[in-house]
C-alpha positions in Angstrom: -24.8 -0.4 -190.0 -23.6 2.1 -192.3 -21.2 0.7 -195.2 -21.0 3.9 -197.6 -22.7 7.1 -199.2 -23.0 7.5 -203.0 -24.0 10.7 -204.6 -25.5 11.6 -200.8 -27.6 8.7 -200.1 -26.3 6.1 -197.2 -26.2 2.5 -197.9 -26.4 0.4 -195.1 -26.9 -3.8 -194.3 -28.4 -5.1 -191.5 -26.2 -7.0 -188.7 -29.0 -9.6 -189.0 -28.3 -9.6 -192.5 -24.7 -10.1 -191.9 -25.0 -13.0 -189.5 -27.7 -14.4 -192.4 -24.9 -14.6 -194.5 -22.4 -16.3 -192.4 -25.0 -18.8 -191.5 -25.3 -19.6 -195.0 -21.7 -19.4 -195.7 -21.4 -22.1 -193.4 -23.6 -24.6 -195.3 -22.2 -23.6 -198.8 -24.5 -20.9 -199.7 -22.6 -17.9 -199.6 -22.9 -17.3 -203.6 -26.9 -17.8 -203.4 -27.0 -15.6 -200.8 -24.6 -13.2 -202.5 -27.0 -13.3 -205.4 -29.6 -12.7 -203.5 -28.4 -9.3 -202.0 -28.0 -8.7 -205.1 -31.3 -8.9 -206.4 -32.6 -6.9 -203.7 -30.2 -4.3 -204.0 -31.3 -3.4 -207.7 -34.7 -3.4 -206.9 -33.8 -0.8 -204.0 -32.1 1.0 -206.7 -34.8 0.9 -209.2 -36.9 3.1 -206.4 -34.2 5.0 -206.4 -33.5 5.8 -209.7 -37.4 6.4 -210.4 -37.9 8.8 -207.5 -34.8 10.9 -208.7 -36.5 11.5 -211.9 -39.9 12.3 -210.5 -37.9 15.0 -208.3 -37.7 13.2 -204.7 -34.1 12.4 -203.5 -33.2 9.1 -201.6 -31.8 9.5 -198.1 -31.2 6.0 -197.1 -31.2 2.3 -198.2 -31.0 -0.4 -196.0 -30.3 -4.5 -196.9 -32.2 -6.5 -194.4 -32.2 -10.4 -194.1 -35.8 -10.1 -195.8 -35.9 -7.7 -198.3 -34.9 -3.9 -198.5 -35.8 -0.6 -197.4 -35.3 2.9 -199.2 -36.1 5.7 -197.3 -37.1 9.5 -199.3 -36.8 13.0 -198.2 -40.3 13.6 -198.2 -43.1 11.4 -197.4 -44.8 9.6 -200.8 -47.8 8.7 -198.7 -49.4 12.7 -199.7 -47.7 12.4 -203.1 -49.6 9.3 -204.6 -48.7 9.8 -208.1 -45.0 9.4 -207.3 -45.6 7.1 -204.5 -46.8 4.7 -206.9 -44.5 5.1 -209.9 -41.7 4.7 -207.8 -43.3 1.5 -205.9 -44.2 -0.1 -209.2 -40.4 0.0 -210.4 -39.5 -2.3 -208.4 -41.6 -5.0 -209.3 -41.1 -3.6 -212.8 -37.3 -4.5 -212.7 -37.5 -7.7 -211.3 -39.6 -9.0 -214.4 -37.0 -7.0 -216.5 -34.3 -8.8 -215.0 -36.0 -12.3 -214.7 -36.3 -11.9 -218.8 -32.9 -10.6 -219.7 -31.7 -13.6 -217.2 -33.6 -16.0 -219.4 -32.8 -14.4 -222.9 -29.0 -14.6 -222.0 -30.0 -18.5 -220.9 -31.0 -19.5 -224.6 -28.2 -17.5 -225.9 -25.6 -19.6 -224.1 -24.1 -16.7 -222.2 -24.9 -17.9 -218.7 -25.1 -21.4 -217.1 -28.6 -23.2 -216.9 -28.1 -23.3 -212.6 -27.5 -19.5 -212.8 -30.2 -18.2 -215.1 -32.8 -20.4 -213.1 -31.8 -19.1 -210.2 -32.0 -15.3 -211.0 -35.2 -15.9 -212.4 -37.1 -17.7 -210.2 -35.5 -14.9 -207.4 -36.4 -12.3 -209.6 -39.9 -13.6 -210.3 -40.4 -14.2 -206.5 -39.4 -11.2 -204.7 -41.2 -9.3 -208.0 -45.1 -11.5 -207.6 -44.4 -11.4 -203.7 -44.1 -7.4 -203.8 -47.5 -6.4 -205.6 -49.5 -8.0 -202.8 -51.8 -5.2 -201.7 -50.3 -4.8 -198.3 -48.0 -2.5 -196.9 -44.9 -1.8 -196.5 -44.9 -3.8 -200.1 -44.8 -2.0 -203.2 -48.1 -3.6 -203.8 -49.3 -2.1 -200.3 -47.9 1.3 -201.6 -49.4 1.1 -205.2 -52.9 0.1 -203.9 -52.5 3.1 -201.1 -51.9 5.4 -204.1 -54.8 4.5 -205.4 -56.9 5.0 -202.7 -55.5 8.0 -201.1 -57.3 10.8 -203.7 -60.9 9.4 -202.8 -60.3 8.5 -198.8 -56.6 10.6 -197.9 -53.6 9.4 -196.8 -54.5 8.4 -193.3 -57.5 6.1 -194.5 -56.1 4.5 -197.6 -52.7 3.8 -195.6 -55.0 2.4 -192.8 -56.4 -0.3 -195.0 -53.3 -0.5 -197.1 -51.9 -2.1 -193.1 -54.2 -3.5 -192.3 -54.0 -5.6 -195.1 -50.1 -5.9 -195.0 -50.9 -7.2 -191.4 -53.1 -10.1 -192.8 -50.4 -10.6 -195.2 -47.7 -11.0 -192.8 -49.7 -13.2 -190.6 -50.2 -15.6 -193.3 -46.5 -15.7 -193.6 -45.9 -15.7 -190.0 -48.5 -19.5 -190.2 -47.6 -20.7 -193.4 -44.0 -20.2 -191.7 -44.7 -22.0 -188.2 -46.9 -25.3 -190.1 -44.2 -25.9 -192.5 -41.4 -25.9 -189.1 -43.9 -28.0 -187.5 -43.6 -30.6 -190.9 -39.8 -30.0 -190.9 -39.9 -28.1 -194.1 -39.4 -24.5 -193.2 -36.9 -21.9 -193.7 -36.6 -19.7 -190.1 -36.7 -16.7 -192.3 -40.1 -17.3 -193.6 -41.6 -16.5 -189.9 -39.1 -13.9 -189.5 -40.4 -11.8 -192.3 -43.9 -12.7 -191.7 -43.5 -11.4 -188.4 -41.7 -8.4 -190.3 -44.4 -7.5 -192.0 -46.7 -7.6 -189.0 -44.8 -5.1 -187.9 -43.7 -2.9 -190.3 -47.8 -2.5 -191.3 -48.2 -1.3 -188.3 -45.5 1.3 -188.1 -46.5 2.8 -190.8 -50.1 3.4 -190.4 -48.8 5.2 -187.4 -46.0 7.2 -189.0 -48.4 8.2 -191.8 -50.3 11.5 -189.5 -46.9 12.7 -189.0 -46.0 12.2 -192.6 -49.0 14.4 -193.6 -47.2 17.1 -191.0 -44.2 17.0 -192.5 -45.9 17.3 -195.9 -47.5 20.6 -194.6 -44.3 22.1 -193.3 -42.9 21.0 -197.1 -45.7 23.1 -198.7 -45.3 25.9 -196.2 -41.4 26.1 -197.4 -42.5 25.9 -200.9 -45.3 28.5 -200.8 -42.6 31.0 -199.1 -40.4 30.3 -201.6 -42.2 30.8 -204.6 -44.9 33.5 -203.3 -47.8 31.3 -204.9 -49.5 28.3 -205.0 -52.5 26.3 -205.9 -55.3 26.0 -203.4 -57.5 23.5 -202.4 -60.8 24.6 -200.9 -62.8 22.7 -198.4 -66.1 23.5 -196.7 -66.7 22.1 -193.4 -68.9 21.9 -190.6 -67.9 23.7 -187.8 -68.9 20.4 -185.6 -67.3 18.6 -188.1 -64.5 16.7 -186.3 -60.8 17.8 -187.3 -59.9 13.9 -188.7 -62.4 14.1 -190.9 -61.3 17.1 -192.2 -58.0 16.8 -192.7 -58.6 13.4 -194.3 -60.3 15.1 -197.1 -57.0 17.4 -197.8 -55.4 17.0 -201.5 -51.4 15.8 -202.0 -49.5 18.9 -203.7 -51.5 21.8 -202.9 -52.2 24.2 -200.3 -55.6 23.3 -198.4 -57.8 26.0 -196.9 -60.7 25.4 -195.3 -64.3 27.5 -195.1 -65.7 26.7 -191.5 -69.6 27.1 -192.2 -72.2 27.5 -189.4 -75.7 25.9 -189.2 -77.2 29.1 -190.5 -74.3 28.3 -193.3 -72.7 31.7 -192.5 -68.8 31.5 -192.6 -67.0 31.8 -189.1 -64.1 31.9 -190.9 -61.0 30.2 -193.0 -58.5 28.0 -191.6 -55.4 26.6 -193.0 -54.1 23.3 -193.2 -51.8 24.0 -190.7 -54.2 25.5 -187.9 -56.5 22.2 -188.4 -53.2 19.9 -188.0 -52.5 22.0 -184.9 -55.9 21.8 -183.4 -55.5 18.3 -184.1 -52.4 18.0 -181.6 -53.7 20.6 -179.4 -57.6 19.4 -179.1 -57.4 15.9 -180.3 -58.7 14.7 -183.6 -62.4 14.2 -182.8 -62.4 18.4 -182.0 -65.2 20.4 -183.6 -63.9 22.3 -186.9 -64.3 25.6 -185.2 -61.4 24.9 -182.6 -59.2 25.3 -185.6 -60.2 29.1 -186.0 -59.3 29.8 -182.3 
C-alpha cells in the first residue's frame, strides 16, 4: 500500500510486511524489525540515488517482508551499463554501512548489541544480494555482463534461471531446518519469492526490450539523430535470433540478405519486434520487410 511520494517517486510497504511486523511486535522484536526496514530501505535508496545520477528516474519503491523492490522509468535490462552500476550500489552500501557501524562500535558511540546487529544485517542482505541470480543485484550485475555478447533476452534467461536454483535452495534449506525445528517461516517465503520473481522477469524482459524501442523512437524524433547499429541477417534467419543480437542505446537496423547475398531490403528494430508479435518469433527475417 501506498504510504507517501517524495520528490515524485511512491513509497510503499507491503501488507504482508505490515502484519510481519506486528507478529514480531508481539514477541518483543519490533525494534529488530524496525532496524531491519531500515536497512532495506537505504539500500533501496542507494539504487535510487545511483540511477538519478546515471539519468533514470525512480518510479516506485516497495518494502516487502523479504527485501525491497525499486522500480525505474525505463527498463535497465537494454541499458547494462546502468543496470549494473545501479545494482552494484546496493551491495556497495551495505558494506559501507556494516563498516561505519563497526568504526562507530570501537569509538564508543553506539552500544556493542546495536553495532553487531547492523553489521551482521548489513553484511547479510549485502553477501546474499551478489548471488548471480535474478531479481538480485547479483542476478542483475551478472545479466549486465552478459547482455552485450548474448542480448537482453538470453543473458536475463540464464540470469533466472539461476535466481530460480537460488530460490529453490532457499525454499529446502527453509523446509529441512522447519522439519529440525530451527526455521524462520520467512526463509521459505522468500525462497519461494525468488522462485517467482526469476520467473517474472525473464518474462517481462521481451516487453522490456519494446518499451526500450518506443524509448529510442521518442528519442530519435526528438533529437533528429542518432547512432545506428547495423545488423546483417539471413532472410531465413528467425526474428529471435535477430533481435537478440540488437545493441542497448542505439538505433538497430537491419540488412536482410538473400542466398545470392543480394539485399531485399532494411528493416528497423521496430518492424522486426512487430513481426515478432505478428508472425511469432521463429518467423523468417524477410517477414519483417513485409
Amino acid at each position: 500500500m501506498r504510504v507517501v511520494r517524495v520528490y515524485g517517486i511512491e513509497f510503499a510497504v507491503s501488507p504482508f510486511f505490515l502484519l510481519l511486523l506486528l507478529a514480531y511486535a508481539s514477541v518483543g522484536l519490533l525494534l529488530e524489525t524496525l532496524l531491519v526496514f531500515w536497512v532495506v530501505l537505504l539500500h533501496e535508496l542507494a539504487h535510487v540515488a545511483v540511477a538519478a545520477c546515471v539519468g533514470v528516474r525512480a518510479e516506485r519503491v516497495e518494502i516487502l517482508p523479504f527485501g525491497g523492490v525499486a522500480s525505474f522509468s525505463e527498463p535497465l535490462a537494454v541499458s547494462p551499463a546502468k543496470e549494473a552500476l545501479i545494482a552494484a550500489s546496493g551491495p556497495i552500501h551495505n558494506f559501507a554501512f556494516a563498516f561505519l557501524a563497526a568504526t562507530l562500535h570501537r569509538g564508543g558511540h553506539i552500544a556493542p548489541g546495536l553495532a553487531r546487529f547492523l553489521v551482521e544485517t548489513n553484511l547479510a542482505i549485502g553477501l546474499f544480494n551478489l548471488l548471480p541470480g535474478i531479481p538480485l543485484d547479483g542476478g542483475r550485475i551478472f545479466r549486465a555482463a552478459l547482455a552485450s555478447r548474448m542480448g537482453p533476452v538470453r543473458a536475463t534467461g540464464l540470469a533466472a534461471s539461476i535466481g530460480r536454483l537460488v530460490g529453490l535452495g532457499v525454499l529446502a534449506a527453509g523446509g529441512l531446518l522447519a522439519y529440525l525445528g530451527r526455521c524462520n517461516v520467512l526463509v521459505p517465503v522468500l525462497g519461494a519469492f525468488l522462485v517467482f520473481a526469476a520467473s517474472r522477469e525473464a518474462r517481462a524482459v521481451s516487453w522490456a526490450r519494446m518499451r526500450d524501442t518506443l524509448r529510442k523512437k521518442r528519442q530519435f524524433l526528438a533529437s533528429g539523430t542518432m547512432v545506428v547499429h547495423l545488423l546483417a541477417a539471413h532472410e531465413t534467419a528467425p526474428l529471435a535470433d535477430v533481435a537478440r543480437r540488437f545493441a542497448p542505446g542505439r538505433l538497430n537496423v537491419v540488412a536482410i540478405f538473400d542466398a545470392e547475398l543480394g539485399i531485399r531490403g532494411l528493416a528497423t528494430e521496430m518492424d522486426v519486434l512487430e513481426a515478432m508479435t505478428r508472425y511469432g518469433p521463429r518467423a523468417p527475417a524477410r517477414t519483417s520487410l513485409s
